[in-house]
C-alpha positions in Angstrom: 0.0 0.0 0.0 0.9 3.9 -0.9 0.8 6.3 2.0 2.1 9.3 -0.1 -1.2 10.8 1.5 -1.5 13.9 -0.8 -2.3 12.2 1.1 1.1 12.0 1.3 1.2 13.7 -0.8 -0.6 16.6 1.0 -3.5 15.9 2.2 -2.3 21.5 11.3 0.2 19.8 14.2 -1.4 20.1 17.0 -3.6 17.7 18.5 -7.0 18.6 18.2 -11.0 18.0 19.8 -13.0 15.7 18.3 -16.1 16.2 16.4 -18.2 15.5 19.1 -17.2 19.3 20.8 -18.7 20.6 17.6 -22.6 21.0 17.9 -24.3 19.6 15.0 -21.7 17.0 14.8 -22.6 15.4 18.3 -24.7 12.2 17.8 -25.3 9.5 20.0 -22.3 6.4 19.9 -22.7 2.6 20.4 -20.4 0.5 22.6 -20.7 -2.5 20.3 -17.4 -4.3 19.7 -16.1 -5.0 16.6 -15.9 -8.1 15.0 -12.2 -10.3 14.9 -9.9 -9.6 12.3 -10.5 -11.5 9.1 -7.7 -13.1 7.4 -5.7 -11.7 4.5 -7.3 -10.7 1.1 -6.2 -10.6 -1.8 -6.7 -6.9 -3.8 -9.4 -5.5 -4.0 -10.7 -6.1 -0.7 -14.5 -5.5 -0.4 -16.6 -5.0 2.8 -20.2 -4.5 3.1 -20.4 -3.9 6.8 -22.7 -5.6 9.2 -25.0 -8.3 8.3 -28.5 -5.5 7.8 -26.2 -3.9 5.3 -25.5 -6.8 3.2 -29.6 -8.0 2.9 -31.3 -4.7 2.4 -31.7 -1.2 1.7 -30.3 0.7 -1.9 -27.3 -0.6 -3.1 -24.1 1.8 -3.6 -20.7 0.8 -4.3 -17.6 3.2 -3.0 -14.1 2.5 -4.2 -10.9 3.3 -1.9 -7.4 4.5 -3.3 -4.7 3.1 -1.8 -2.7 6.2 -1.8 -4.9 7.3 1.2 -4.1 6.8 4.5 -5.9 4.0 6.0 -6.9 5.8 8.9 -9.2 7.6 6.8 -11.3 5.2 5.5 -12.4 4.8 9.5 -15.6 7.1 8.9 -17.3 4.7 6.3 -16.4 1.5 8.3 -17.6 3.0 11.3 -21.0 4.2 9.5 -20.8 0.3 8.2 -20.7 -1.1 11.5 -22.8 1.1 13.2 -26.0 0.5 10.9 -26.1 4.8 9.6 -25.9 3.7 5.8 -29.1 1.1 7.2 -30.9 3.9 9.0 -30.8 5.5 5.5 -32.3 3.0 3.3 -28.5 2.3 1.7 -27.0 -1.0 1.1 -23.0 0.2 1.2 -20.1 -2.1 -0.4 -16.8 -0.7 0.2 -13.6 -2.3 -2.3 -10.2 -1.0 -1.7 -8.4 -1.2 -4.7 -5.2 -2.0 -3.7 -3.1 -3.1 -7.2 -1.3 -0.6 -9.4 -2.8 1.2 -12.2 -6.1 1.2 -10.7 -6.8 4.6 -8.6 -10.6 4.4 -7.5 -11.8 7.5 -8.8 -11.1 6.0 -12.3 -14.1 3.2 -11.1 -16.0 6.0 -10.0 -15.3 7.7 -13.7 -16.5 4.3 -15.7 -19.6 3.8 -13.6 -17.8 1.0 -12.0 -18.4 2.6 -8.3 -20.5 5.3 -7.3 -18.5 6.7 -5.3 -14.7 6.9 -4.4 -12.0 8.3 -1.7 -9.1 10.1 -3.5 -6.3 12.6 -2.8 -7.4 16.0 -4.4 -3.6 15.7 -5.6 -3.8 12.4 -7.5 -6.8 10.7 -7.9 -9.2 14.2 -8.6 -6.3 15.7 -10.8 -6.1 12.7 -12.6 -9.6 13.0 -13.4 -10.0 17.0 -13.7 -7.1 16.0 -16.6 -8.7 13.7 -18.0 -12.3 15.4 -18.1 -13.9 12.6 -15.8 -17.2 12.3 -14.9 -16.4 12.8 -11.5 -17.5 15.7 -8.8 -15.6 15.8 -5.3 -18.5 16.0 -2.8 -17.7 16.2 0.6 -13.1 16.1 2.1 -12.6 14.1 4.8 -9.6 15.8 6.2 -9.7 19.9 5.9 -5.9 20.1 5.8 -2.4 18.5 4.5 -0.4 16.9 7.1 2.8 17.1 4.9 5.6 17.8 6.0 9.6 16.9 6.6 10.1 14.2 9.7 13.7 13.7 11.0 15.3 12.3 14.5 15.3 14.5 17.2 19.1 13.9 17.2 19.3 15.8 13.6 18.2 19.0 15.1 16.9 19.8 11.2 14.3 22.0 12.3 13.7 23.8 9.0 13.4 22.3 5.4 16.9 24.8 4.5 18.3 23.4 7.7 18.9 20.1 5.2 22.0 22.3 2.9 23.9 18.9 1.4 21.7 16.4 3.1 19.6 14.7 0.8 15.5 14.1 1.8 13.8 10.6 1.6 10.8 10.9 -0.1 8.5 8.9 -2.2 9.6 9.0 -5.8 7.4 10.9 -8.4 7.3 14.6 -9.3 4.7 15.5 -7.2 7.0 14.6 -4.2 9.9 16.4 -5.7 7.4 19.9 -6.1 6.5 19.5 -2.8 9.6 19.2 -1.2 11.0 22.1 -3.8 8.5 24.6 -3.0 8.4 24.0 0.7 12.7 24.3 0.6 13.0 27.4 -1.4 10.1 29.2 0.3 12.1 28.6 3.5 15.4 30.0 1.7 16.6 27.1 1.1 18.7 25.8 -2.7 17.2 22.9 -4.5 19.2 20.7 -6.0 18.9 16.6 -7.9 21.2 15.9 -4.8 19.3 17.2 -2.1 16.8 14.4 -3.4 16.5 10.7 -1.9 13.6 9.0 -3.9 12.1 5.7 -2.5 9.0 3.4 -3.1 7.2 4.5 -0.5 4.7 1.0 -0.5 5.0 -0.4 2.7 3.0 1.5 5.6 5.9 1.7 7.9 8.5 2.9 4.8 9.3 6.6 6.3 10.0 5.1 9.8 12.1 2.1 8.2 14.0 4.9 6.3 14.7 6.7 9.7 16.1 3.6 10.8 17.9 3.1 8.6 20.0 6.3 8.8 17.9 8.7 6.6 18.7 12.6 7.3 15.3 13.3 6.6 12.2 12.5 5.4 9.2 14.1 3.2 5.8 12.6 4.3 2.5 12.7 6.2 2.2 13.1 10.0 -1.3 12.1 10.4 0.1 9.0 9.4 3.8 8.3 9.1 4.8 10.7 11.7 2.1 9.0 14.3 3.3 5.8 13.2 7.1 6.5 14.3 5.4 7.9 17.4 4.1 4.7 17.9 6.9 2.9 17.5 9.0 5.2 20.2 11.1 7.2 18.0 11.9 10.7 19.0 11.7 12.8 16.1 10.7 17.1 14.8 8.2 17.7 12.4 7.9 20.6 10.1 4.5 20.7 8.2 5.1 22.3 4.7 1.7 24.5 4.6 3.5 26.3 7.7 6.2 27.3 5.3 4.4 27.6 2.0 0.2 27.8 2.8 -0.5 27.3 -1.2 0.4 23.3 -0.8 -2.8 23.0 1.4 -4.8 20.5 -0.7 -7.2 18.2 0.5 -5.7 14.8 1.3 -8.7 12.8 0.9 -11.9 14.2 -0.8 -15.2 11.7 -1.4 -16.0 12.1 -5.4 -19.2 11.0 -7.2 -19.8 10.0 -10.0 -21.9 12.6 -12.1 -24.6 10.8 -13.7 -25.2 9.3 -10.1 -25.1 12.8 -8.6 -28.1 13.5 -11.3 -29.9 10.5 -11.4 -29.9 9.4 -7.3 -29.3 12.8 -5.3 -31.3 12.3 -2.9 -29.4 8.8 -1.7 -26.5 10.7 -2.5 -27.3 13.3 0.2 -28.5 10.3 2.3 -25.3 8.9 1.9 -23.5 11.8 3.0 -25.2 12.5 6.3 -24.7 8.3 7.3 -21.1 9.3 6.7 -20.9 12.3 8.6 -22.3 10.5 11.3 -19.7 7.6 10.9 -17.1 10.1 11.0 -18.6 11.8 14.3 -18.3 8.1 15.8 -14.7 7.5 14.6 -14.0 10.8 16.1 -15.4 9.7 19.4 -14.5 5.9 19.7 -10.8 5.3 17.9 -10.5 2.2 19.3 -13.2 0.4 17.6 -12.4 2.3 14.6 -9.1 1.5 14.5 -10.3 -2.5 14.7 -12.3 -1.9 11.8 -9.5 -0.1 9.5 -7.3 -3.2 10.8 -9.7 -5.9 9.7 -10.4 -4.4 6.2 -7.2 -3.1 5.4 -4.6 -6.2 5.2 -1.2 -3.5 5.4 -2.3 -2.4 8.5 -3.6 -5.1 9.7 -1.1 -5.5 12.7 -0.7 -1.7 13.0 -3.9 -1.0 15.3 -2.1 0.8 17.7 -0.5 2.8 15.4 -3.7 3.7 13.4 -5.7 4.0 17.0 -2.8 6.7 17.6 -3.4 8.0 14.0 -7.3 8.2 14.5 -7.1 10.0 17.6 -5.3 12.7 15.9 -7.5 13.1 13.2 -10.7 13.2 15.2 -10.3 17.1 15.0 -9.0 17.3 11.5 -11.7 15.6 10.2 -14.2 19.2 10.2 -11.3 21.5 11.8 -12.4 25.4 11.8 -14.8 24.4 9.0 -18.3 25.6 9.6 -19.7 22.0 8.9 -18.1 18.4 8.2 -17.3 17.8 4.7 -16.6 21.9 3.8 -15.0 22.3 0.7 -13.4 25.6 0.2 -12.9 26.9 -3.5 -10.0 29.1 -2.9 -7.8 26.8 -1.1 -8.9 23.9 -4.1 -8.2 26.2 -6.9 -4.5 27.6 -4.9 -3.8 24.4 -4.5 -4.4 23.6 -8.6 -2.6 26.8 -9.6 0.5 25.4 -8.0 0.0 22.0 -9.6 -0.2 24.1 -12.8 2.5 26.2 -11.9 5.1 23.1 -11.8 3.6 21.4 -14.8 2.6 18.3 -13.1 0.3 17.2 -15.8 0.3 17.6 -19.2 -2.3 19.8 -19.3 -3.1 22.5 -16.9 -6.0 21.5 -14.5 -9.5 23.8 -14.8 -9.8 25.8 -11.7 -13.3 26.4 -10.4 -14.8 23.0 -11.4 -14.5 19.3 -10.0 -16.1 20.2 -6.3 -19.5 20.5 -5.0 -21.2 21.5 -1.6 -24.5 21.2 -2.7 -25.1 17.5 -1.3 -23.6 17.8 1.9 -26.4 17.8 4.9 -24.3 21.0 7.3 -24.1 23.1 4.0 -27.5 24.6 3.7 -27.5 24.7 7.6 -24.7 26.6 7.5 -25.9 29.0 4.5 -29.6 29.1 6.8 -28.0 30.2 10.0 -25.8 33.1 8.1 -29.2 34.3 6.7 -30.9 33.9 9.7 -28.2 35.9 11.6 -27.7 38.6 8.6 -31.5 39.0 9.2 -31.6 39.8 12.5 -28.5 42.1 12.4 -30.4 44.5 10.0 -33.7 44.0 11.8 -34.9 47.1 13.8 -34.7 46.9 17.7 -38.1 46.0 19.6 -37.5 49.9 20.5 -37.6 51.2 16.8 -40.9 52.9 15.6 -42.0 51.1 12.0 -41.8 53.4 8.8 
């Protein structure tokens, strides 16, 4: 499995509440345990939850990419397990796709799945390239977690702290802009030498390259940096939006398929508020959500510590200072494109303004509703006030 997380790519470093502080997102939790571990599966990997999910209730298909953290997939196991996607009259079947050459938001494209979880940095620029049939719908984390990890014993605070020593990181240009753009907005020099490249498929690949004597190394904390945690490695952290805010894309967004969108939006919007409310109990039960990443995901399979660790982080990331779970902000998607553009990482230069959508998401209208409602009564008169 790829944790380049554009997810690492991008897809913020201080712990955070979860989504149960944050009003509308508060819903009532289950202490049901989850089921054993099953045994390894071969790719894809498909899970249709608990058993009233499997017999009834309209059917939708959602692919995962494997370039997303794991951790993030906890929100539509947990809405799974917990019978939300039930409650809503939806029969959910989740397939991670884990072989090359087969991102799922190209299944969501072909009408394969109906929906899919993508980097905005790979799988939905893939697609904006290509002119998919796709829309991203709803993110699942508001903000990159990318960043440079090294030991503690380094001291190499700062990206332009690294002068001759090269960076570990997962090879591909995107990695390469990343780590560029953060270096040289810090005042560093880039150089071909400065650059370490690796296959970065095993889960535990940035803490392996610690180990094994790596200066540094270009990845995600949510996920890599938690995981070194985990394993009792002292390290710094310097998260590249801090340094350069314009590499602040979404590092995991849902997508739909358009002629879905059309055709079923109201189990698309049904779909949405199931998963906000599987997200809400990921948020508040890390545990049990970690045992359900674990048993659908065979690379993390003995890593449930580590993505328990990883979840617990996240439970504030998930919504962050977004006014409602899901937010998707059009400025920071179409800064985040320009850059993309900017280092010609694909052939053609991505559209801005197009490939996202709020208009399914259940807190959106509340949202837009209670600005009305307070512009309203801001240019109401006082009870004092005679009338015209």
């Amino acid at each position: 499995m790829t944790f380049r997380h554009a997810g690492a790519l991008l897809l913020s470093a201080c712990l955070a509440v979860t989504l149960g502080a944050c009003g509308e997102d508060t819903l009532q939790t289950s202490s049901a345990a989850p089921s054993a571990p099953a045994a390894s599966e071969p790719a894809p990997v498909s899970s249709s939850g608990g058993g009233a999910e499997e017999e009834t209730g309209f059917p939708v298909e959602v692919a995962l990419d494997a370039t997303v953290s794991p951790s993030l997939f906890a929100g539509l196991y947990a809405a799974q397990e917990q019978g939300y996607f039930s409650a809503e009259g939806l029969s959910v079947e989740a397939v991670l796709y884990t072989e090359s050459g087969a991102p799922a938001v190209e299944k969501a494209a072909a009408g394969e799945a109906d929906f899919a979880v993508a980097s905005q940095a790979e799988g939905m620029a893939q697609a904006l390239e290509e002119g998919a049939p796709v829309t991203a719908v709803a993110a699942l984390q508001q903000h990159s977690d990318l960043g440079l990890l090294s030991a503690q014993s380094r001291n190499l605070t700062r990206p332009k702290a690294l002068a001759e020593t090269p960076c570990t990181l997962p090879a591909g240009a995107l990695s390469q802009a990343l780590f560029q753009t953060a270096l040289e907005a810090d005042g560093g020099t880039f150089s071909e030498k400065l650059l370490s490249p690796v296959d970065a498929a095993a889960p535990d690949w940035a803490y392996e390259a610690l180990q094994n004597g790596a200066e540094a190394v270009s990845c995600s904390y949510g996920w890599d940096g938690l995981l070194c945690k985990e394993q009792g490695l002292d390290f710094q952290f310097q998260f590249y939006t801090d340094i350069s805010p314009q590499l602040d894309g979404y590092p995991a967004v849902l997508a739909a398929n358009d002629t879905f969108l059309t055709d079923h939006a109201a189990e698309t919007e049904a779909f949405l508020r199931a998963l906000r409310a599987g997200y809400t109990y990921a948020a508040q039960n890390p545990q049990a959500a970690a045992a359900w990443v674990c048993e659908r995901v065979p690379a993390v399979r003995d890593l449930q510590a580590a993505v328990e660790r990883s979840l617990t982080w996240l439970a504030g990331k998930y919504r962050d200072e977004a006014t409602h779970w899901g937010a998707l902000d059009e400025t920071r998607w179409n800064t985040f494109y320009t850059w993309m553009n900017s280092c010609a990482l694909t052939e053609t230069s991505l559209p801005l303004n197009t490939g996202f959508s709020e208009a399914y998401l259940p807190d959106a209208g509340e949202a837009a509703e209670t600005a009305a409602s307070s512009a309203v009564s801001s240019a109401a008169p006082s009870s004092g006030s005679a009338a015209a």
